[in-house]
C-alpha positions in Angstrom: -12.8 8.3 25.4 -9.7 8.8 23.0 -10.5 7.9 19.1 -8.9 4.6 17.9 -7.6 6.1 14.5 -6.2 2.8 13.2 -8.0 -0.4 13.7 -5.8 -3.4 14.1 -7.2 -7.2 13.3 -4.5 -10.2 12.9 -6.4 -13.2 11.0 -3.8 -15.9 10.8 -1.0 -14.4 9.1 -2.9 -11.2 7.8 -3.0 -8.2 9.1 -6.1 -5.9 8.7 -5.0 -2.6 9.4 -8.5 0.3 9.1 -8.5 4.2 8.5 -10.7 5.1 11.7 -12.4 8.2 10.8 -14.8 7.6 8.8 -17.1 11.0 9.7 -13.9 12.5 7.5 -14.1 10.1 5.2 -10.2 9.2 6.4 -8.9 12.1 6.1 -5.1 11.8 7.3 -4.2 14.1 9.9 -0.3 13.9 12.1 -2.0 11.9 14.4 -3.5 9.1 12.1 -0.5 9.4 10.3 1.8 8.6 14.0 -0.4 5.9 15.0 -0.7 4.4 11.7 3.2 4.4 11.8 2.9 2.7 14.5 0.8 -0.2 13.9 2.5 -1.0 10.6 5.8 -0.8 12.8 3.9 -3.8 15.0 3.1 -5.7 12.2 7.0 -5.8 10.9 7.9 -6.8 14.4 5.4 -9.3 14.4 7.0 -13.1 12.9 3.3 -14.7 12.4 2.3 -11.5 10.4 3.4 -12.2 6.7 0.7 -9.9 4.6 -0.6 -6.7 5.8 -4.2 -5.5 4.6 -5.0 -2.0 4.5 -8.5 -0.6 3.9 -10.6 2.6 5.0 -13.8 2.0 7.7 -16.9 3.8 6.2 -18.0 4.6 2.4 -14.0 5.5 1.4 -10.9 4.4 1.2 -9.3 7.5 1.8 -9.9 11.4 1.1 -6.7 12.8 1.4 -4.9 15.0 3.8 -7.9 16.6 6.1 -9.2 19.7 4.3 -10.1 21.6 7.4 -7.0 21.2 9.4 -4.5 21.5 6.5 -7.0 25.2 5.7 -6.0 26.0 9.4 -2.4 26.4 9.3 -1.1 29.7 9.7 2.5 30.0 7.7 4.3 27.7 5.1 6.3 26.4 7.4 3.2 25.2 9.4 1.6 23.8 6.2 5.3 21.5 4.8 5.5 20.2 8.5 1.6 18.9 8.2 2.4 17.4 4.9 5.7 15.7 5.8 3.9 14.3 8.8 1.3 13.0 7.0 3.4 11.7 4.2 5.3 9.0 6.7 2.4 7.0 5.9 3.4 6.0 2.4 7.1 5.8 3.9 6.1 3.5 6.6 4.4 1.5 3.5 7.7 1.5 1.6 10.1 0.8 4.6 8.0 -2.0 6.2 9.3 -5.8 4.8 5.9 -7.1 4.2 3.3 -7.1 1.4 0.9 -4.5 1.8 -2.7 -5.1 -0.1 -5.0 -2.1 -0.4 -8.6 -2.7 -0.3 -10.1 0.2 -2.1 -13.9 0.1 -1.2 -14.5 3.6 -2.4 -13.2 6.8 -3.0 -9.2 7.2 -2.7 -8.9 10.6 -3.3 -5.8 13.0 -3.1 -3.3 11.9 -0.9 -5.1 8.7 -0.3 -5.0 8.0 -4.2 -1.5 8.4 -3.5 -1.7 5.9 -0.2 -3.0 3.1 -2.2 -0.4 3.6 -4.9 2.5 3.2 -2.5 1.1 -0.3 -1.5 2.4 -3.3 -3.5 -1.5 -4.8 -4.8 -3.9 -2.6 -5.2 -7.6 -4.8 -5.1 -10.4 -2.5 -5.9 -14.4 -2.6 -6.0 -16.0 -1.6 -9.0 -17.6 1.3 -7.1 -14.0 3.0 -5.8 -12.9 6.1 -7.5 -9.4 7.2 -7.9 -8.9 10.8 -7.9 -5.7 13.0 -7.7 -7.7 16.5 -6.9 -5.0 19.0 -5.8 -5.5 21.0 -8.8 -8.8 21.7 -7.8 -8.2 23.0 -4.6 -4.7 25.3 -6.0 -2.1 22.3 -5.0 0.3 20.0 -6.3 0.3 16.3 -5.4 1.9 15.3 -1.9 2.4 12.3 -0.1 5.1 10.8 -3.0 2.4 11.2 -6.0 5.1 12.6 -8.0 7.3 9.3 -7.2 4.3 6.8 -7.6 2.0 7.9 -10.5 4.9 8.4 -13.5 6.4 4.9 -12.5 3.4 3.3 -12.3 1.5 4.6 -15.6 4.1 7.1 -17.5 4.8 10.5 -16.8 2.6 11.8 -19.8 -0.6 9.7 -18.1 0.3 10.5 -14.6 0.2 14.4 -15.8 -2.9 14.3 -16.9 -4.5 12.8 -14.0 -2.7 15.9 -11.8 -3.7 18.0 -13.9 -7.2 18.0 -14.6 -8.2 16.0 -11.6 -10.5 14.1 -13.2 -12.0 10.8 -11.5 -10.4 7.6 -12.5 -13.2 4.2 -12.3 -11.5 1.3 -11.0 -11.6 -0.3 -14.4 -9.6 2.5 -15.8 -7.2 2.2 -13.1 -6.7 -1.5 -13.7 -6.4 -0.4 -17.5 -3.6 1.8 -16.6 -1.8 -0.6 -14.7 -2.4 0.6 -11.3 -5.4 -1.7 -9.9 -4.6 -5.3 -9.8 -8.1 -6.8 -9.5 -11.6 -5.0 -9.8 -14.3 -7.0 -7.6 -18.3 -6.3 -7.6 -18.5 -4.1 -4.2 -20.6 -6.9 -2.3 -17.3 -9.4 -3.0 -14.2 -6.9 -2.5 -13.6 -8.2 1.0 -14.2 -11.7 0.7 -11.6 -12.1 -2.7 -9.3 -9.5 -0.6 -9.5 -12.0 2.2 -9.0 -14.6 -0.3 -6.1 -12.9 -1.9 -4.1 -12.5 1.3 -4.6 -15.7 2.7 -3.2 -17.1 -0.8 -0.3 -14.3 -0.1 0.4 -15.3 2.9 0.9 -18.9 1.7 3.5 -18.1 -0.2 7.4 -18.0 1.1 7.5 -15.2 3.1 11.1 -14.2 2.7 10.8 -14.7 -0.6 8.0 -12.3 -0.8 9.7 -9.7 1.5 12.7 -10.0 -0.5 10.9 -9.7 -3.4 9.1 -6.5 -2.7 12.7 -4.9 -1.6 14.4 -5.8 -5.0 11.5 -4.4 -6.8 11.4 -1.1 -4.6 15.1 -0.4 -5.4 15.1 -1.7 -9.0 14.5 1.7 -10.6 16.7 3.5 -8.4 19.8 0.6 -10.2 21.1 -0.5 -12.8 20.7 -3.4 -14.4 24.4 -4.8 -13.0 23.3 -3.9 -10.2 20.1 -5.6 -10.1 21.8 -8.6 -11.2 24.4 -8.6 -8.3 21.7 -8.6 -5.9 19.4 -10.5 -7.5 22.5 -13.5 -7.4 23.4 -12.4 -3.6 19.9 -13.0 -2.2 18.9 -16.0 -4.6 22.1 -17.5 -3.1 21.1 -16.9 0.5 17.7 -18.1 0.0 18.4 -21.1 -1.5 20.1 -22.3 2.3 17.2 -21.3 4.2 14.8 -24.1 5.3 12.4 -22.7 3.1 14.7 -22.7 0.6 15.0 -26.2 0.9 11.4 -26.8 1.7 10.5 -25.2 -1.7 12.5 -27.6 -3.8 11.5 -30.9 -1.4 8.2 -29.8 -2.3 8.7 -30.1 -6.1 10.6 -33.5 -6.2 8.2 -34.9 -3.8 5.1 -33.3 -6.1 3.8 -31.6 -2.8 2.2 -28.3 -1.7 5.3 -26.1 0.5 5.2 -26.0 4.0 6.6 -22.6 4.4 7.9 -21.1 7.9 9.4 -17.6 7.5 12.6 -19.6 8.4 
């Protein structure tokens, strides 16, 4: 029987989306990395989807690109293709419109340090590590590291953790600015499941909109941000939701929200 790589679960509006190789503590191979793609595809298509939860099955979050296969390629050429395969993962993350939570239950090392940073909340337990260990084994980061770690904790930080691949406690990461919440291990998935159902409560154009303006924001200028910022307030303002949001407040009401 073929290996279900990527474990798919809709609750409601969520989305639980699972590593599946848990014997390589989910390592990322091409083929994770295509089905993974596609699931995350499925979950943009889908209009009752609003947040998307991604975690790792087994004692990690994620190891990294798979050690043994990325040691068996035979020429450079070989090796880049493996890595730009695997990196679509944290494109797919980016590109998709919806939220996507990491729940880090353990170790997110290498390129899956890097896979939780391209999420947009990171919720840890008190048990994961965060480890960016491609000096150790003669690399540099892949899978957008160099993109992710400077923005998110300065370049002068994000060196540091490249270059002595040290191991990073979830308290540090939260410390550093990229961990939102740290939960005792026994709670991490209950308060995740808490936090995306509250997520998934909210507008969700607002929230897709949101993560779009804050994906491109370093990329503009603040003119630019402005511009946009005005464009989409504008169009959201007509939508039923829109509208629903400031019934809501008048009427001293909880939103009903429908995507809409």
């Amino acid at each position: 029987m073929e290996e279900t790589l990527v474990l798919y679960e809709k609750k409601g509006p969520v989305a639980w989306v699972g590593l599946n190789r848990p014997q390589a503590l989910n390592g990322m191979t091409p083929e994770l990395s295509a089905e993974f793609c596609r699931v995350l595809d499925g979950c943009d298509a889908d209009e009752e989807v609003v947040v998307v939860v991604l975690y790792g099955v087994g004692k990690a979050f994620c190891a990294g690109g798979d050690l043994r296969e990325i040691s068996a390629q035979k020429t450079a050429d070989e090796a880049a293709g493996f890595v730009k395969k695997v990196g679509r993962m944290v494109e797919k993350i980016r590109e998709i419109k919806k939220p996507v939570v990491a729940m880090v239950n353990g170790a997110a090392a290498g390129a899956g340090f890097n896979l939780a940073a391209a999420c947009d909340i990171v919720l840890a337990s008190d048990k994961a590590k965060f480890i960016q260990s491609f000096s150790s084994v003669g690399l540099v980061p892949d899978c957008g590291g160099h993109y992710f770690l400077p923005r998110l904790i300065g370049p002068y930080r994000a060196k540091e953790l490249m270059f002595t691949a040290r191991s990073v406690t979830a308290q540090e990461g939260y410390e550093l600015g990229f961990v939102n919440h740290v939960y005792p291990h026994d709670e991490l998935k209950a308060k995740t499941e808490e936090f995306a159902k509250m997520l998934a409560g909210r507008a969700p154009l607002a929230l897709y909109c949101g993560k779009n303006l804050v994906n491109q924001s370093a990329e503009l200028s603040l003119g630019e941000v402005l511009e946009l910022e005005a464009s989409i307030q504008g169009e959201l303002m007509m939508t039923e939701d829109g509208k629903e949001g400031f019934a809501a407040f008048f009427e001293k009401r909880p939103p009903r929200f429908q995507g809409k």
